[in-house]
C-alpha positions as CSV (number, residue, x, y, z in Angstrom):
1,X,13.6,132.4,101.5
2,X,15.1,129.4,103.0
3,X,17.7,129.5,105.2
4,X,20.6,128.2,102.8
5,X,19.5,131.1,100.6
6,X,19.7,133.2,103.3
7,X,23.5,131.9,103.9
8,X,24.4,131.7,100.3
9,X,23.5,135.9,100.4
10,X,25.3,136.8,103.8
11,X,28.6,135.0,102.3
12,X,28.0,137.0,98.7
13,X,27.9,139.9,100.9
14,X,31.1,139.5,102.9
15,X,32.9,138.3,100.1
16,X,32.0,141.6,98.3
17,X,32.7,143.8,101.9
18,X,36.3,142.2,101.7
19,X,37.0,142.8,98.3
20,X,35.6,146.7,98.5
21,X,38.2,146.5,101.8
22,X,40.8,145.2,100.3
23,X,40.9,147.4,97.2
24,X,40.8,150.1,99.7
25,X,44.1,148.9,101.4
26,X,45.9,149.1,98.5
27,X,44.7,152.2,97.5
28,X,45.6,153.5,100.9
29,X,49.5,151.5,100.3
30,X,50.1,153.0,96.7
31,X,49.1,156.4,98.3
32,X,51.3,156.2,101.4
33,X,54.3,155.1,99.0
34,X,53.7,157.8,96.6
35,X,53.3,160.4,99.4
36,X,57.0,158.8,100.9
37,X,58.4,159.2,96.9
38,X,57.3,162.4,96.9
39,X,58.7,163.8,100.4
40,X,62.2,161.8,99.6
41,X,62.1,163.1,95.9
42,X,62.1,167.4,97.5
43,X,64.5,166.2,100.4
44,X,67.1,165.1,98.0
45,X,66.0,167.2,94.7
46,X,68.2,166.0,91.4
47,X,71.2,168.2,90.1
48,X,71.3,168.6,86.3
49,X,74.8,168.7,86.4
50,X,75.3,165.4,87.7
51,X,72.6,163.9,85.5
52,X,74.6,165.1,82.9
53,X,77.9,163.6,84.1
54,X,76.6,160.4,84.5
55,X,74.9,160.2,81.7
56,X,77.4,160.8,79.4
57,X,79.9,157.8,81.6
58,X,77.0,155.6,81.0
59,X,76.4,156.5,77.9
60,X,79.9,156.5,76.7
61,X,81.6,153.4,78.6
62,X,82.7,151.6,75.4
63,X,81.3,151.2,71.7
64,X,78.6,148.7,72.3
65,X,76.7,151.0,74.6
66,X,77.2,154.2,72.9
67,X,75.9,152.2,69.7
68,X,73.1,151.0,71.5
69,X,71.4,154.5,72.9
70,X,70.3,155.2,69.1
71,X,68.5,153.8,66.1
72,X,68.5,155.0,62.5
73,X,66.2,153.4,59.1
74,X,64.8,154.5,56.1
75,X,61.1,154.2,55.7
76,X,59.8,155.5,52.4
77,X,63.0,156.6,51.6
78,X,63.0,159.2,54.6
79,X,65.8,158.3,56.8
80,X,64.5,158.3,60.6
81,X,66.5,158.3,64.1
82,X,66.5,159.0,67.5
83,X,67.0,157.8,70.6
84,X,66.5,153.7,71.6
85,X,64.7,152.1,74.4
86,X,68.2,151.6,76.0
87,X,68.5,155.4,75.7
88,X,65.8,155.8,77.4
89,X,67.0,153.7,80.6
90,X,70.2,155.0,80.9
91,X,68.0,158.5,81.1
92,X,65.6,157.4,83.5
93,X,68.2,155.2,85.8
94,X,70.3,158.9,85.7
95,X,67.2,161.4,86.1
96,X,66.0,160.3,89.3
97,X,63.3,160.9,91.5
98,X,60.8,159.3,88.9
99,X,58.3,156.7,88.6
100,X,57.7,155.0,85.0
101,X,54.9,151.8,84.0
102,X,53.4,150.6,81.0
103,X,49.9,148.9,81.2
104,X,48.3,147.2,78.6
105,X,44.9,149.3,77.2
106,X,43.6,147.0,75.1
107,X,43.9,143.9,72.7
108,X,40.5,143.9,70.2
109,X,40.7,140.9,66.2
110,X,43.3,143.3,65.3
111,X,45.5,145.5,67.4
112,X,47.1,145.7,70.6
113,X,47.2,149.2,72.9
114,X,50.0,150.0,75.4
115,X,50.0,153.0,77.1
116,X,53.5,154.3,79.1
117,X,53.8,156.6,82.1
118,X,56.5,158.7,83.4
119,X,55.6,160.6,86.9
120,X,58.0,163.4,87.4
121,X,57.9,163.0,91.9
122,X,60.2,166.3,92.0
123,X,58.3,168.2,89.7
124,X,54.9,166.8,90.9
125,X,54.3,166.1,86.7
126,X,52.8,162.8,84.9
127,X,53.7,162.2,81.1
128,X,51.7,159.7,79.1
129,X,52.3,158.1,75.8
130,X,49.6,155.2,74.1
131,X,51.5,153.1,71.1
132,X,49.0,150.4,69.0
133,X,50.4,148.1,67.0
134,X,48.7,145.4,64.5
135,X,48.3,142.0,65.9
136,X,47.1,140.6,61.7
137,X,49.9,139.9,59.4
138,X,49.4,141.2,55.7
139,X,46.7,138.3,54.8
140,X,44.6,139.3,57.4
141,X,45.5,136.3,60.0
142,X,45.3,137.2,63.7
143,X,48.6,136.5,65.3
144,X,49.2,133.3,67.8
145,X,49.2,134.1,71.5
146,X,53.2,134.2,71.7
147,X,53.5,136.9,68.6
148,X,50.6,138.7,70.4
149,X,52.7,138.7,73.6
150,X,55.7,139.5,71.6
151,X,54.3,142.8,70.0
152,X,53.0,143.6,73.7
153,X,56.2,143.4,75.0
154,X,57.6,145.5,71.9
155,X,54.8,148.0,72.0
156,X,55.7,148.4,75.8
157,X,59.1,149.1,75.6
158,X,58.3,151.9,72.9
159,X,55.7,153.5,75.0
160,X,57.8,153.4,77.8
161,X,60.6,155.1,75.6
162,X,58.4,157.9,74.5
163,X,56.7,158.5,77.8
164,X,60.4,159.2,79.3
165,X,61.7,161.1,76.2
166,X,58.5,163.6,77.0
167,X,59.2,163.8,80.7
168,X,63.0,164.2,80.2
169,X,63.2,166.3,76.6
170,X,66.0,166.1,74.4
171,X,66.7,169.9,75.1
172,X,68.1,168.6,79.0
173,X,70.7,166.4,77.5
174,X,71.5,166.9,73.7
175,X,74.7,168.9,75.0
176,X,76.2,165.1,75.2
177,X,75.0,163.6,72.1
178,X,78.0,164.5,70.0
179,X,80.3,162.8,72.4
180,X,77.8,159.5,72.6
181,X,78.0,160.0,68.8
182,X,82.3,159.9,68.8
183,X,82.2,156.8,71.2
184,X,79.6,155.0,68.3
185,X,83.0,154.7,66.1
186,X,85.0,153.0,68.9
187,X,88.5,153.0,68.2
188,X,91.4,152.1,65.6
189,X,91.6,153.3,61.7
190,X,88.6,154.8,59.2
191,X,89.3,151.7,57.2
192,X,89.5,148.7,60.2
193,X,86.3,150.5,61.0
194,X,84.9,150.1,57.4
195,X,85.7,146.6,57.4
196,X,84.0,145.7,60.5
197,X,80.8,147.2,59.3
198,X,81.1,145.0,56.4
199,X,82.1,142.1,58.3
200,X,78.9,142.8,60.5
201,X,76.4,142.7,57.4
202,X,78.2,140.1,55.2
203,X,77.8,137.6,58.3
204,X,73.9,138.0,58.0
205,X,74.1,137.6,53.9
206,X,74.0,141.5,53.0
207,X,76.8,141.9,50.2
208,X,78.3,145.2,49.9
209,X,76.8,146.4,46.9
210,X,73.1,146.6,49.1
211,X,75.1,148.0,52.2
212,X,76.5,151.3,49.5
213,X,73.1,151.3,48.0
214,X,72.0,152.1,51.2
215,X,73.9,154.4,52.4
216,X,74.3,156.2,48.9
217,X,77.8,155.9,48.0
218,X,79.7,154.5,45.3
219,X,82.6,152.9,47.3
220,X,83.6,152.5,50.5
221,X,86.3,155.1,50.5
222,X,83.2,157.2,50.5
223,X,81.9,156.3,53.3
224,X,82.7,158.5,56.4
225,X,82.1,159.2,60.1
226,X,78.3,159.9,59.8
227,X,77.5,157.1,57.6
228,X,79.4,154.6,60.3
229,X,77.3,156.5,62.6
230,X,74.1,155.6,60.8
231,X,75.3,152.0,59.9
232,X,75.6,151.3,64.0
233,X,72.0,153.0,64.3
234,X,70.7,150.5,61.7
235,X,72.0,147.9,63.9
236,X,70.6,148.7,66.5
237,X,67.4,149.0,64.8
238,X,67.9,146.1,64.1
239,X,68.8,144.1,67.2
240,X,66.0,145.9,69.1
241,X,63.1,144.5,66.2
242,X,62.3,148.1,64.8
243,X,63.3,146.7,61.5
244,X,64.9,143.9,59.9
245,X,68.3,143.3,57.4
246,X,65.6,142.2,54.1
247,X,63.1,145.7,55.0
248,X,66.5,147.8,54.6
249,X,68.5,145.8,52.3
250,X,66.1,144.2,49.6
251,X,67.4,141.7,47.4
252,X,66.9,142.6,43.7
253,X,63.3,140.9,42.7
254,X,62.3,139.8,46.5
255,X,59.4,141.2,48.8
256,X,61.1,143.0,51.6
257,X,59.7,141.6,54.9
258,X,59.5,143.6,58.3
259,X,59.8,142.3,61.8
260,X,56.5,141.3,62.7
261,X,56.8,139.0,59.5
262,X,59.9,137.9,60.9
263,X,58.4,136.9,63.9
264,X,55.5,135.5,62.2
265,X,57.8,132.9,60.4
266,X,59.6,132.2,63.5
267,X,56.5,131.2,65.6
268,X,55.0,129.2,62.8
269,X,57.8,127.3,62.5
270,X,57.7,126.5,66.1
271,X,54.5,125.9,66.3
272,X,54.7,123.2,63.1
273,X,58.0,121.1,64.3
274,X,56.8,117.8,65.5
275,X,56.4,118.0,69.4
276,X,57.2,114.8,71.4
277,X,54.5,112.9,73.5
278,X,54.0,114.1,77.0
279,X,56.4,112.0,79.5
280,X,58.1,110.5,76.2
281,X,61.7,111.6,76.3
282,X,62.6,113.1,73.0
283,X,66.3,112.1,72.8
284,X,65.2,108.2,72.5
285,X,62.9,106.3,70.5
286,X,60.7,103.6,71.5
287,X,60.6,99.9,70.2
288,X,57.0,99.5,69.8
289,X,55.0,96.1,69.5
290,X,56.1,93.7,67.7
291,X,54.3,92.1,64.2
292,X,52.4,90.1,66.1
293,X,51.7,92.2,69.2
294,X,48.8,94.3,69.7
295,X,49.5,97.7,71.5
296,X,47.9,97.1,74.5
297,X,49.2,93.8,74.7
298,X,52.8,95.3,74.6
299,X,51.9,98.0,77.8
300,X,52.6,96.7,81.4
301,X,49.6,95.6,83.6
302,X,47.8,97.9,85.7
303,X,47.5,97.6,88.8
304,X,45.8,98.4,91.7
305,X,46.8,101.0,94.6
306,X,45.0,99.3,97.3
307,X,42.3,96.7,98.0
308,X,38.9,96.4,95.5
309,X,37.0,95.9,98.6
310,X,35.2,99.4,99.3
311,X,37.2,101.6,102.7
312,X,40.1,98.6,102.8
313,X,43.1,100.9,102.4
314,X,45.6,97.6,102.3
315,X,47.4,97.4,99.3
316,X,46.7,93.8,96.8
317,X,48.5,90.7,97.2
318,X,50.1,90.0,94.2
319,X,48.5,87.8,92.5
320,X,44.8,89.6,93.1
321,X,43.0,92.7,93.6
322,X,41.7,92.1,97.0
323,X,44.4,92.3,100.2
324,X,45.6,89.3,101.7
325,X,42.9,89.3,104.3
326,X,40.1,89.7,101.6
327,X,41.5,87.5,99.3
328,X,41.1,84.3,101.9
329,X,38.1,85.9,103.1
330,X,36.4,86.7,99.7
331,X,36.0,85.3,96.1
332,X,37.3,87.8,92.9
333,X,34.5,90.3,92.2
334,X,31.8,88.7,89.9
335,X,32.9,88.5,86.2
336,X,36.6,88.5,86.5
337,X,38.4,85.4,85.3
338,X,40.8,83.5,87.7
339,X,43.8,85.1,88.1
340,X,43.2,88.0,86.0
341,X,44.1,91.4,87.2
342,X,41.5,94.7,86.9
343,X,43.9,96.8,85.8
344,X,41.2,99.8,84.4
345,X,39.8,99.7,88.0
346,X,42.9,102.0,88.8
């Protein structure tokens, strides 16, 4: 073995001691600041009570949030709700004493894996919830790297949402629901709030006739309480990519699409608009040669940083490629024409 062998293996092996001790140290650090969580965590244990109370001020502060802590749709007809993702934060910010992460489990040609984490630090308890999703759209094409990274970041927030929903279950807090439901309707008149809701869906192109269909009711005297309720779930739904306005309201004779087709569209129509050259500035357009101008006859000279002559760091006189002092010492390097630049030297 020669001796730069022998080198080449003693660095391999440091390298190797100082990753084993640096995976160590941070072992030893997430240990030390669980330990710390978990000491603080028994010295100042939570009080249901107050979870409750400021839950429900969260919860309740005005319409927008109360709206936003649950989402309702129809899939096959079934109608399904529960609580959102922003549910789910207002209960973990209240809790306390927790610890929550979502890690990615893995990506294979045709799904994605998240898995959530809830660690109870009071209770000395771990909740875990794994959510896959399909990175292929319905021909069978895998997904770009941004809707890849989009459905991560979807698939995270739901497994974080259903790892916190186990670790904090709906039995410790469904004594405020019906008051997050009353704050849903906001304020003012049964009909001002029917007309907002249709104001809401005839903005995004959903005529009333497909909002009734819905909801299963002839007119919109008939609609009450619960089915505003359910309308401000959908929108939610909605808003938070669960669903979209064409899966729930089909028009008559088209394909409903859901949001992963949505986003589909989006990206591909992002990637296919025209993108402007690097260092070009899109917002003006450049002349170009003229008729009789070749392109390289219409782009500026090159020229060189500093002298042709090999270690000279002085920059070229202007009318060579050698310095001053070169040039009167020293002809042009062979094969260049008087007084022509080497402008692909630089």
């Amino acid at each position: 073995m020669t001796d730069r062998e022998e080198f080449r293996e003693e660095v391999e092996d440091a390298v190797e001691i100082v990753k084993l001790e640096t995976g160590a140290t941070q072992a030893a650090i997430e240990k030390a600041t669980i330990d710390q969580q978990i000491v603080t965590a028994h010295a100042y244990p939570r009080s249901m009570q107050s979870f409750l109370n400021e839950l429900k001020e969260f919860a309740t502060m005005d319409q927008e949030t109360a709206s936003s802590c649950f989402y309702s749709l129809k899939r096959a007809n079934k109608k399904i709700e529960g609580p959102s993702v922003r549910m789910a934060e207002l209960i973990g910010y209240c809790f306390g004493n927790l610890r929550t992460k979502t890690t990615i489990i893995s990506v294979d040609e045709e799904t994605i894996t998240v898995e959530g984490w809830f660690y109870d630090l009071e209770r000395n308890r771990a909740y875990s919830d794994q959510v896959t999703r399909g990175i292929s759209d319905r021909h069978g094409r895998r997904y770009s790297a941004d809707m890849i990274r989009v459905t991560a970041n979807a698939a995270s927030a739901i497994a974080f949402r259903n790892a916190v929903m186990k670790g904090v279950p709906r039995s410790l807090w469904k004594s405020i629901i019906p008051d997050i439901r009353k704050a849903m309707l906001g304020k003012g008149t049964m009909e001002e709030k029917r007309k907002a809701a249709a104001a809401w869906f005839g903005e995004r192109g959903v005529s009333e006739a497909r909002v009734l269909g819905y909801l299963e009711v002839k007119g919109w005297a008939d609609v009450g309480e619960e089915e505003l309720i359910d309308l401000r779930g959908v929108i939610t739904a909605v808003n938070e990519g669960e669903t979209t306005i064409n899966e729930l309201f089909p028009r008559e004779g088209s394909t409903p699409t859901t949001a992963a087709d949505d986003l589909t569209r989006k990206i591909q129509e992002k990637e296919a608009s025209p993108q402007p050259p690097a260092g070009e500035d899109s917002g003006s357009a450049s002349a170009g040669p003229g008729p009789d101008e070749s392109p390289a006859a219409s782009l500026p000279p090159k020229r060189r940083k500093t002298c042709a002559v090999a270690k000279c760091i002085n920059p070229p006189a202007s009318d060579s490629v050698l310095c001053r002092k070169h040039r009167d010492e020293k002809a042009p390097p062979a094969g260049e024409p008087e007084g022509q630049e080497q402008g692909e030297l630089l």
